[in-house]
N, CA and C atoms as an extended XYZ file, in Angstrom:
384
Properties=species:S:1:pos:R:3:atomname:S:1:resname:S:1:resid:I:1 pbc="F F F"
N        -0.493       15.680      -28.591 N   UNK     1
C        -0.666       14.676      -27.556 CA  UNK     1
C        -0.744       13.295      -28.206 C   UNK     1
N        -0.184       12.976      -27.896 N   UNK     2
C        -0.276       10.608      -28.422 CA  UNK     2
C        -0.727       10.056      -27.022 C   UNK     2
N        -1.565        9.145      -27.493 N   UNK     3
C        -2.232        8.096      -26.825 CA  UNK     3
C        -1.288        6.569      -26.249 C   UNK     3
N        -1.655        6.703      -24.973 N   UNK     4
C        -0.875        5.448      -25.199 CA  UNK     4
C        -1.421        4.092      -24.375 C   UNK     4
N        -1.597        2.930      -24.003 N   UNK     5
C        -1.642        1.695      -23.617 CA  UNK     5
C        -1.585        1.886      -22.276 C   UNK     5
N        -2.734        1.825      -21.552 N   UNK     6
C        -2.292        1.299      -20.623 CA  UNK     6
C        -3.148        0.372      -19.953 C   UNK     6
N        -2.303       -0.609      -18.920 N   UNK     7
C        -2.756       -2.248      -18.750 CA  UNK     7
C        -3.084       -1.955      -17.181 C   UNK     7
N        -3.714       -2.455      -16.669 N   UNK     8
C        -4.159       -2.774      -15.250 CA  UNK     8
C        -4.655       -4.355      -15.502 C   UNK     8
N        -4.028       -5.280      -14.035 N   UNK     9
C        -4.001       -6.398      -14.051 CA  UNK     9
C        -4.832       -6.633      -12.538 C   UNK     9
N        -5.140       -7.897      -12.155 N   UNK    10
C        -5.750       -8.582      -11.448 CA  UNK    10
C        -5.196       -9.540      -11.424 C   UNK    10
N        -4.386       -9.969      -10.280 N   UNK    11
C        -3.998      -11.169       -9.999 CA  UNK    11
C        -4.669      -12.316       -9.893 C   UNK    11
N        -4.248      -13.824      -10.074 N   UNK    12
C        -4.866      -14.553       -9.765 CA  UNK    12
C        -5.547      -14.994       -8.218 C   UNK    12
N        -6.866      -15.226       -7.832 N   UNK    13
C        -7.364      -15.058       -6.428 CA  UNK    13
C        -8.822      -16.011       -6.469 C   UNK    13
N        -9.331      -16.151       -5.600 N   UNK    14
C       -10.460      -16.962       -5.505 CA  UNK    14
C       -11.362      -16.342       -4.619 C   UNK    14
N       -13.168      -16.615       -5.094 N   UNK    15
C       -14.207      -15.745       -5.017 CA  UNK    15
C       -15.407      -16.934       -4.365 C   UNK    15
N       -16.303      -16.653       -3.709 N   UNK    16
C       -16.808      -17.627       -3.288 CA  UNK    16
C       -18.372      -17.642       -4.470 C   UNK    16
N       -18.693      -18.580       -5.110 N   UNK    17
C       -19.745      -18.903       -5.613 CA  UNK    17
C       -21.108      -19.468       -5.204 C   UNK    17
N       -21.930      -19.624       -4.732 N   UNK    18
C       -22.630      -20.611       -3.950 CA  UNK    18
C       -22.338      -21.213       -3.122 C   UNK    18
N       -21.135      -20.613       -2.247 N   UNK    19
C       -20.359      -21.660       -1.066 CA  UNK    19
C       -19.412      -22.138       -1.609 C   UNK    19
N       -18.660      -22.370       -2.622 N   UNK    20
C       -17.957      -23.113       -3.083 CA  UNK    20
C       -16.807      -21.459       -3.562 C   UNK    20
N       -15.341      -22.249       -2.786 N   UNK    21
C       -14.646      -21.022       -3.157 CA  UNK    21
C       -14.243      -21.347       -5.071 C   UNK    21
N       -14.371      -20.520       -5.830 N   UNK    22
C       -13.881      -20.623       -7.354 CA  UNK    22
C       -12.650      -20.021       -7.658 C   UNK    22
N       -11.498      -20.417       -8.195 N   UNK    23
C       -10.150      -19.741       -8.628 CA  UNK    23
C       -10.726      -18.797      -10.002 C   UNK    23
N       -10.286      -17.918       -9.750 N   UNK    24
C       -10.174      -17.112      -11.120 CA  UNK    24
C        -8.375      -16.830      -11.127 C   UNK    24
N        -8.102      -16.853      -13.038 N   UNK    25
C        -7.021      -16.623      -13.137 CA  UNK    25
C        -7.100      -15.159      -13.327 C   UNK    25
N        -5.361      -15.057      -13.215 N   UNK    26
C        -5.361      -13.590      -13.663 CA  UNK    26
C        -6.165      -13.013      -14.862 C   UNK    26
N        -6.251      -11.575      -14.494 N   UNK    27
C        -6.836      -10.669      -15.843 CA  UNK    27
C        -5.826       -9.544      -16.418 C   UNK    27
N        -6.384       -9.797      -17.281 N   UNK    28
C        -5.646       -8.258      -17.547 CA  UNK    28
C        -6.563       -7.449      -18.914 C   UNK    28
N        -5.865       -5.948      -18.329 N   UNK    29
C        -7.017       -4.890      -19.417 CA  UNK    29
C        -6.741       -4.176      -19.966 C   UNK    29
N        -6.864       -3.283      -20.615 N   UNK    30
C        -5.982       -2.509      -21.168 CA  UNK    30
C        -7.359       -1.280      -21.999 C   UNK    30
N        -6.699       -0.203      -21.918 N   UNK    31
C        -6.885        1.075      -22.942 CA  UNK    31
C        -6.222        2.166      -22.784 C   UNK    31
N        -6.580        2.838      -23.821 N   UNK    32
C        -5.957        4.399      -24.581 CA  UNK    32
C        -6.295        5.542      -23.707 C   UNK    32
N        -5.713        6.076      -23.539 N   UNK    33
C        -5.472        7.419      -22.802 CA  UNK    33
C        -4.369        8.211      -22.766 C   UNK    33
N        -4.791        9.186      -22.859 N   UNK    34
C        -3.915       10.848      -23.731 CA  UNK    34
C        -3.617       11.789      -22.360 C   UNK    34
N        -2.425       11.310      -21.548 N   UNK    35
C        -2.174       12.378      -20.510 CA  UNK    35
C        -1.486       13.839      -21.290 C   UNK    35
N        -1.116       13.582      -22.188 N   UNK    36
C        -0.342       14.920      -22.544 CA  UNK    36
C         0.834       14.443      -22.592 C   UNK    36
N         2.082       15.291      -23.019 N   UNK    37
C         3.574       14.705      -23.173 CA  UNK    37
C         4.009       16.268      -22.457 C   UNK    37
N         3.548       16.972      -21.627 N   UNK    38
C         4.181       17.957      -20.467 CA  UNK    38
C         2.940       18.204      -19.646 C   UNK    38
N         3.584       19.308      -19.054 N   UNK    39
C         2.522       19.909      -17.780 CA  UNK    39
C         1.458       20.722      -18.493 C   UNK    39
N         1.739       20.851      -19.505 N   UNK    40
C         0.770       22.291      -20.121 CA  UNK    40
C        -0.014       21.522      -20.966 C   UNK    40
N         0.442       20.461      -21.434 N   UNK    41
C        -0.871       19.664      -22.223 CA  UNK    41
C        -1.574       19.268      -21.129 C   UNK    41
N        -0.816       18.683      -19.748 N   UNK    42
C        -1.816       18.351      -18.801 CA  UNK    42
C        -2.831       18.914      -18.288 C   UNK    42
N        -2.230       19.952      -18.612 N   UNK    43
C        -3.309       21.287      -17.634 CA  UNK    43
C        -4.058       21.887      -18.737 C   UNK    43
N        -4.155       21.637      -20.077 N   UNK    44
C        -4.731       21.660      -21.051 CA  UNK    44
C        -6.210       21.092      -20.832 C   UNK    44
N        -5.576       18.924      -20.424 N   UNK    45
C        -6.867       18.280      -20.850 CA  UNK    45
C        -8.066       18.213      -19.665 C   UNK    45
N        -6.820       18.459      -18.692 N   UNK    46
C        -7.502       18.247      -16.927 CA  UNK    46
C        -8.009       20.227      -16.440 C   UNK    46
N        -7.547       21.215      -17.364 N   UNK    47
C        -8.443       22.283      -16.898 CA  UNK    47
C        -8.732       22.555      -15.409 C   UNK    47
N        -7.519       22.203      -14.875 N   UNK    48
C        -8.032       22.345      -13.286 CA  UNK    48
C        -6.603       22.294      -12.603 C   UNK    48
N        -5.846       23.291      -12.458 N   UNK    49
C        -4.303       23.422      -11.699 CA  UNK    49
C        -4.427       22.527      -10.285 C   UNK    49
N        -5.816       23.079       -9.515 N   UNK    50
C        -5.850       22.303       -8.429 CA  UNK    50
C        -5.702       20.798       -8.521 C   UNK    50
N        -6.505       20.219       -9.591 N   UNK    51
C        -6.578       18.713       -9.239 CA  UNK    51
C        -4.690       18.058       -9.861 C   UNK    51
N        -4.438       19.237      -10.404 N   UNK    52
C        -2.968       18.162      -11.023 CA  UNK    52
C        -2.299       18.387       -9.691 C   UNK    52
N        -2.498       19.730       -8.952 N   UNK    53
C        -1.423       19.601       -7.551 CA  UNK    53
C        -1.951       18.450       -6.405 C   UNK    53
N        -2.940       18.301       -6.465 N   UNK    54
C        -3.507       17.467       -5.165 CA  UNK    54
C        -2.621       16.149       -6.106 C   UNK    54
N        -3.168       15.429       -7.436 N   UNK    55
C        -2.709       14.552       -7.404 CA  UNK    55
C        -1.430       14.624       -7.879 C   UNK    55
N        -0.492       15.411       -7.554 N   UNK    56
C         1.158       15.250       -7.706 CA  UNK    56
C         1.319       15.405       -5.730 C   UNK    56
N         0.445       15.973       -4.930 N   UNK    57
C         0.801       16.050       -3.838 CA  UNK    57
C         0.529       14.878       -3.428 C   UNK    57
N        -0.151       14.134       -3.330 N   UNK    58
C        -0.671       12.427       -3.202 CA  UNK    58
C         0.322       11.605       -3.581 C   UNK    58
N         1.080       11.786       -4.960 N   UNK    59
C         1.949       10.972       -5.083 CA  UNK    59
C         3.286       10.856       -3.864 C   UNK    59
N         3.490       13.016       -4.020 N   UNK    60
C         4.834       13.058       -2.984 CA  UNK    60
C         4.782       12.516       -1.537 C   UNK    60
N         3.731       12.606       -1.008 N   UNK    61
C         2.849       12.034        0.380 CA  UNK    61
C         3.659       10.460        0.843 C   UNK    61
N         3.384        9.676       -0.282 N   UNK    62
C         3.302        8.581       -0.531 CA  UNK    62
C         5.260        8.272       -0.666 C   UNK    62
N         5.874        8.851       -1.468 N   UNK    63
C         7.419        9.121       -1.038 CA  UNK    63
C         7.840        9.660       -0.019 C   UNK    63
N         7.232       10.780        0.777 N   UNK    64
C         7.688       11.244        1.983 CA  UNK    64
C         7.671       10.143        2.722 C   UNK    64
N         6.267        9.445        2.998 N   UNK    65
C         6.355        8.507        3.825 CA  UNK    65
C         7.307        7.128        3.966 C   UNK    65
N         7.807        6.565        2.898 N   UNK    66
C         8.769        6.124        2.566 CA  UNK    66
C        10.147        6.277        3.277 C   UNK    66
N        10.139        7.570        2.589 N   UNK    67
C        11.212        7.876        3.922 CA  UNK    67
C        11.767        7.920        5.002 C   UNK    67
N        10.335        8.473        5.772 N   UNK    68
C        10.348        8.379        7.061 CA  UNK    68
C        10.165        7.103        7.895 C   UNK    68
N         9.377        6.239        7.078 N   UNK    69
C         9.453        4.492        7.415 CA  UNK    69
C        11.384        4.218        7.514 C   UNK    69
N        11.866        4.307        6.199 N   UNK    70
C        12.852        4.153        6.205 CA  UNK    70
C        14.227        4.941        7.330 C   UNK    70
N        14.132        5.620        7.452 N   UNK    71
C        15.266        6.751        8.536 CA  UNK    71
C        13.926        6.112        9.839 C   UNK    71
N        13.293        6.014       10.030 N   UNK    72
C        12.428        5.448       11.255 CA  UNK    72
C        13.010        3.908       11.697 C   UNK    72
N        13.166        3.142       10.646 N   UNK    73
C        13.873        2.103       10.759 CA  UNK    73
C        14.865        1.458       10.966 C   UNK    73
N        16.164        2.645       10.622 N   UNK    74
C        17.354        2.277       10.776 CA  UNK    74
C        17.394        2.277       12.324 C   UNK    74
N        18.664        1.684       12.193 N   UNK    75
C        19.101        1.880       14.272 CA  UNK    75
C        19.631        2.837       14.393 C   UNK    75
N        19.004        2.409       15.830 N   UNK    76
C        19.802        4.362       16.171 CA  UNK    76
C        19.015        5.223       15.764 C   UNK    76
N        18.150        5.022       15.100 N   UNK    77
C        17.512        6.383       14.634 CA  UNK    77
C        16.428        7.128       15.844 C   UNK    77
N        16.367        8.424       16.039 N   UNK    78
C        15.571        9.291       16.762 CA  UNK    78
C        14.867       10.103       15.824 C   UNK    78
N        14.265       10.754       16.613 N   UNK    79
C        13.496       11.958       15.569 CA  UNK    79
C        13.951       13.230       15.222 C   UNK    79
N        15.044       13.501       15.549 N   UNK    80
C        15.754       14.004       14.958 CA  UNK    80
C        16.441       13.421       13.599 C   UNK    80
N        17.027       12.478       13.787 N   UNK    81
C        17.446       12.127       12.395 CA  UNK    81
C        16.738       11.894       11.867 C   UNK    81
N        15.683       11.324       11.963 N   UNK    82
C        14.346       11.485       10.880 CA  UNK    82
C        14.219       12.276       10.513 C   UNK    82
N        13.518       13.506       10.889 N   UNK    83
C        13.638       14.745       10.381 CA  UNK    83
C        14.631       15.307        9.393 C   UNK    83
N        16.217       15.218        9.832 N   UNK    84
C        17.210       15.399        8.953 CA  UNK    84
C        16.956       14.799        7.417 C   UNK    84
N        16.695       13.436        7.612 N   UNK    85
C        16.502       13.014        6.680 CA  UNK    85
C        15.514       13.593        5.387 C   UNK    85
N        14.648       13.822        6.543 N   UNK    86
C        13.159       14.402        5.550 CA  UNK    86
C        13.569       15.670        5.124 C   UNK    86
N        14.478       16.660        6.067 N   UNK    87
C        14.669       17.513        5.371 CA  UNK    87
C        15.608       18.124        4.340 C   UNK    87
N        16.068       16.865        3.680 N   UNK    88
C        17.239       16.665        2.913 CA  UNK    88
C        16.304       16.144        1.798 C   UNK    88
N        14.916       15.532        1.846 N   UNK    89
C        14.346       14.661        0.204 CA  UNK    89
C        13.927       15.757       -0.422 C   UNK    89
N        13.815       15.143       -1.419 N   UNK    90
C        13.411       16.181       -2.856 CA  UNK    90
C        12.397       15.415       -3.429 C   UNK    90
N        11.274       15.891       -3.396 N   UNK    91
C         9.912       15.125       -3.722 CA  UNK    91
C        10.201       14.459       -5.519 C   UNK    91
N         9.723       13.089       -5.635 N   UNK    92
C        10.895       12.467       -6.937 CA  UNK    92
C        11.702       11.900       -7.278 C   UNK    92
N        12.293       12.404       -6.062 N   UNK    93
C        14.213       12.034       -6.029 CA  UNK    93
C        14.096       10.862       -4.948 C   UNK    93
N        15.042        9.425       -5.942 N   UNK    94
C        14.755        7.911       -5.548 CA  UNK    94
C        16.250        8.449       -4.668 C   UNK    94
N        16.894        7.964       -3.564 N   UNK    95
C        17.779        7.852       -3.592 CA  UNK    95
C        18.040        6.238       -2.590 C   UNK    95
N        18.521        5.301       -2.776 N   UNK    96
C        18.884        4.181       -2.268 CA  UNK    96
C        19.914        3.670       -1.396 C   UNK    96
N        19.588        3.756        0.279 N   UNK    97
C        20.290        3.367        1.022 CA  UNK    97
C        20.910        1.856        1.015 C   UNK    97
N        22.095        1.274        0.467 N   UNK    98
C        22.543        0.480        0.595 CA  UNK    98
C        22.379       -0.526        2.165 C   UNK    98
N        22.188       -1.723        1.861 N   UNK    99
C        21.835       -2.478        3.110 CA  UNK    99
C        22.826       -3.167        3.542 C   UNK    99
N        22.649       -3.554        4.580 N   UNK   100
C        23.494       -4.513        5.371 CA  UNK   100
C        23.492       -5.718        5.094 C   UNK   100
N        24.444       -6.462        4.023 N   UNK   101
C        24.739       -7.672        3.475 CA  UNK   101
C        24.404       -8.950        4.858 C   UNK   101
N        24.974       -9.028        5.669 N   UNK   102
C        24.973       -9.539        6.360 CA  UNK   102
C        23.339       -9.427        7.268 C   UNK   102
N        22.493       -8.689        7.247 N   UNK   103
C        21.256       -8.772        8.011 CA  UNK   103
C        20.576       -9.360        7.229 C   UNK   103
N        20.371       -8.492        5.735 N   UNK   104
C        19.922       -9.365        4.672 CA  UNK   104
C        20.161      -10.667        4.458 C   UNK   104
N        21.316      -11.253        4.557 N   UNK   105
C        21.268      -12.719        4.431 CA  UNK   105
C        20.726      -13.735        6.007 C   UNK   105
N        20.758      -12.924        6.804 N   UNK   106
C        20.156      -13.218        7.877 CA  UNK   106
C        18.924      -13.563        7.577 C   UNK   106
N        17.843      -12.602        7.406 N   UNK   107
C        16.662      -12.366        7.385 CA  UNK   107
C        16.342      -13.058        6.008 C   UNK   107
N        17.052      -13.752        4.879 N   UNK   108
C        16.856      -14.674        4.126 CA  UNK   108
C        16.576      -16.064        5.044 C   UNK   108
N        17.595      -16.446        5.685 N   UNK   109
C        18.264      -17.500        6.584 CA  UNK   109
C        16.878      -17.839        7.051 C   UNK   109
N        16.007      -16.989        8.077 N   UNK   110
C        15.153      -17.092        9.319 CA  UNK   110
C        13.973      -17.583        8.039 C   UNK   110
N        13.740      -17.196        6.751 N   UNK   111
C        12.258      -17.838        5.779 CA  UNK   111
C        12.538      -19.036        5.416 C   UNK   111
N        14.096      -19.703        5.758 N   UNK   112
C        14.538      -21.295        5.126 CA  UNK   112
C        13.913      -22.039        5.430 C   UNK   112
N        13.766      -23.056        5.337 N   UNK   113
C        13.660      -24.598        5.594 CA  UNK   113
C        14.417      -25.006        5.937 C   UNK   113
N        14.759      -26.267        6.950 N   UNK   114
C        15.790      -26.566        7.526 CA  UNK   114
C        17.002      -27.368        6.556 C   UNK   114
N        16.202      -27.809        5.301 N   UNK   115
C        16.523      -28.512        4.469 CA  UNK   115
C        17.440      -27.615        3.414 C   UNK   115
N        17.024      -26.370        3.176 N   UNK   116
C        17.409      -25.467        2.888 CA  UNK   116
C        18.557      -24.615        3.458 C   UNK   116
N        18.377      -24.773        4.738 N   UNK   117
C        19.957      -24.201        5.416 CA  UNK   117
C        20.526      -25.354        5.502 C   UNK   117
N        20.940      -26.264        5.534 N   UNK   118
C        21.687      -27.474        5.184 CA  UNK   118
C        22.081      -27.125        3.907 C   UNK   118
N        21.496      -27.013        3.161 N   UNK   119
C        21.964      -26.844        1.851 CA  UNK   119
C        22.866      -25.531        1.690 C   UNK   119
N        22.295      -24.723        2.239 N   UNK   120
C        23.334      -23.864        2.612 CA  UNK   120
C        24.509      -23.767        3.404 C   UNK   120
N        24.542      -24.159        4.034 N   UNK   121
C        25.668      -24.683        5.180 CA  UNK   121
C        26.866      -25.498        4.458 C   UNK   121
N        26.179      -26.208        3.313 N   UNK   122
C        27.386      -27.014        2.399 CA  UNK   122
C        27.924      -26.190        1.169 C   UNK   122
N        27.348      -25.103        0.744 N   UNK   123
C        27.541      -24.126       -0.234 CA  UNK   123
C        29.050      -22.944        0.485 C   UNK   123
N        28.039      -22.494        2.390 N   UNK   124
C        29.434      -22.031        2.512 CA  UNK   124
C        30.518      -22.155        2.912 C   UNK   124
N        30.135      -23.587        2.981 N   UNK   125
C        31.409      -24.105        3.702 CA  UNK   125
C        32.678      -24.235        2.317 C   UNK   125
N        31.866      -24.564        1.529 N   UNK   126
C        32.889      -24.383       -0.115 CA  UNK   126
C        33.439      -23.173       -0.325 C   UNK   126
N        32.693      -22.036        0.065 N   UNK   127
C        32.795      -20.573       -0.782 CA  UNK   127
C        33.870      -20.324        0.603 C   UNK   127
N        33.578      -20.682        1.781 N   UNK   128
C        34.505      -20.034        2.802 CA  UNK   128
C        36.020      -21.041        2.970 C   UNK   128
């Protein structure tokens, strides 16, 4: 088993002191910890089959739902195709629905500034 680094951070945010809100900058932390380099060292250091399935089932939970946000979202979608969908993932398995160029630049468009779509407006008027 090798040890390895790992960092957990804290963004920068502000805390109230005596009434007075205070900025703290980011943090960051770091230490050593030995998961194992397979399942059998895992189940070596953690001695407990149950807790590695709950927390591999927690993770998949967390991708299922994903999914179903996603096939929930598209148009058109019912619960049936949701379902289809779900019953096509493979807990793990990233797979990436390509988006709609055109909504996406939409939904860029609607966070502009007006100053900003002007500026845009002269960009496509070049490119088009």
């Amino acid at each position: 088993m090798a040890k390895q680094v790992w960092v957990a951070k804290i963004g920068a945010h502000t805390v109230e002191v005596d009434g007075k809100e205070v900025e703290v900058a980011e943090q960051s932390f770091q230490a050593d910890y030995d998961f194992g380099n397979d399942l059998s060292e895992l189940q070596k250091k953690v001695n407990n089959d149950d807790t590695i399935f709950k927390a591999a089932k927690a993770q998949f939970i967390i991708g299922l739902r994903r999914i179903i946000r996603a096939a929930g979202g598209a148009e058109g979608s019912t619960p049936e195709s949701i379902q289809e969908k779900v019953s096509k993932w493979i807990p793990s398995v990233i797979t990436r629905v390509p988006k709609d160029p055109v909504q996406q630049a939409l939904s860029a468009i609607s966070g502009m500034s007006q100053e900003q779509k002007d500026a845009l407006k002269l960009a496509l008027a070049d490119e088009l």
